[in-house]
C-alpha positions, 0 to 999 in steps of 0.5 A: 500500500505504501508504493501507490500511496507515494505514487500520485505524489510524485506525479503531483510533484513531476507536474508541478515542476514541469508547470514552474519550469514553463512558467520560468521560459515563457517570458523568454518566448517573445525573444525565442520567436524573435530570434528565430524570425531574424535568423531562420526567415533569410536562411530558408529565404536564401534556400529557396533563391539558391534554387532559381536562376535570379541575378541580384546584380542585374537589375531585373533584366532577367525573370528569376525561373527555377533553376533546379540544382543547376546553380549547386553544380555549376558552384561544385565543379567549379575549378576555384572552388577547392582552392577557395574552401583550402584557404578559407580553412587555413586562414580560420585555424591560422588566425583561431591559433594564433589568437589563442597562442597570443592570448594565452602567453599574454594571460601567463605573463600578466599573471606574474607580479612585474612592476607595470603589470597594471599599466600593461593590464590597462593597455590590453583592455583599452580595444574594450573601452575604445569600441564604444567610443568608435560607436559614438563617434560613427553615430554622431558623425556617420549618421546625423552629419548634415551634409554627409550622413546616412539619416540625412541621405535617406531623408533626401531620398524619400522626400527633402533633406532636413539640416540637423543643428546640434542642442546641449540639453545638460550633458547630453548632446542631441540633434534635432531638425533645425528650428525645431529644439523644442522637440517633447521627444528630447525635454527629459533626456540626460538630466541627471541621471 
C-alpha cells in the first residue's frame, strides 16, 4: 500500500515542476520567436533563391525561373572552388591559433607580479573601452552629419533633406531638425541621471 500511496505524489510533484519550469521560459518566448524570425526567415529565404536562376546584380533584366540544382553544380565543379574552401580553412585555424597562442602567453605573463603589470593590464583592455567610443563617434558623425550622413541621405531620398543643428540639453548632446529644439521627444533626456 505504501508504493501507490507515494505514487500520485510524485506525479503531483513531476507536474508541478514541469508547470514552474514553463512558467520560468515563457517570458523568454517573445525573444525565442524573435530570434528565430531574424535568423531562420533569410536562411530558408536564401534556400529557396539558391534554387532559381535570379541575378541580384542585374537589375531585373532577367525573370528569376527555377533553376533546379543547376546553380549547386555549376558552384561544385567549379575549378576555384577547392582552392577557395583550402584557404578559407587555413586562414580560420591560422588566425583561431594564433589568437589563442597570443592570448594565452599574454594571460601567463600578466599573471606574474612585474612592476607595470597594471599599466600593461590597462593597455590590453583599452580595444574594450575604445569600441564604444568608435560607436559614438560613427553615430554622431556617420549618421546625423548634415551634409554627409546616412539619416540625412535617406531623408533626401524619400522626400527633402532636413539640416540637423546640434542642442546641449545638460550633458547630453542631441540633434534635432533645425528650428525645431523644442522637440517633447528630447525635454527629459540626460538630466541627471
Amino acid at each position: 500500500m505504501t508504493a501507490v500511496a507515494e505514487r500520485p505524489t510524485q506525479t503531483l510533484e513531476v507536474r508541478h515542476t514541469k508547470q514552474s519550469k514553463w512558467g520560468r521560459r515563457a517570458p523568454l518566448l517573445p525573444a525565442l520567436i524573435f530570434t528565430i524570425v531574424i535568423t531562420q526567415v533569410p536562411f530558408l529565404i536564401t534556400i529557396a533563391l539558391s534554387f532559381t536562376n535570379w541575378n541580384v546584380l542585374k537589375d531585373g533584366d532577367s525573370p528569376a525561373g527555377f533553376a533546379a540544382l543547376d546553380n549547386y553544380k555549376s558552384v561544385f565543379t567549379d575549378a576555384n572552388l577547392r582552392t577557395s574552401v583550402v584557404n578559407t580553412v587555413i586562414l580560420t585555424v591560422g588566425v583561431v591559433l594564433f589568437s589563442l597562442l597570443v592570448g594565452l602567453g599574454l594571460a601567463l605573463l600578466l599573471d606574474k607580479k612585474f612592476p607595470g603589470r597594471g599599466l600593461a593590464r590597462t593597455l590590453l583592455i583599452t580595444p574594450f573601452l575604445l569600441t564604444p567610443i568608435a560607436a559614438a563617434m560613427l553615430w554622431r558623425y556617420a549618421m546625423w552629419d548634415p551634409d554627409l550622413g546616412l539619416v540625412n541621405g535617406i531623408a533626401g531620398a524619400v522626400g527633402k533633406p532636413v539640416r540637423w543643428r546640434r542642442h546641449r540639453v545638460d550633458r547630453l548632446d542631441v540633434a534635432v531638425p533645425d528650428g525645431r529644439p523644442d522637440l517633447p521627444a528630447w525635454s527629459g533626456s540626460g538630466r541627471r541621471s
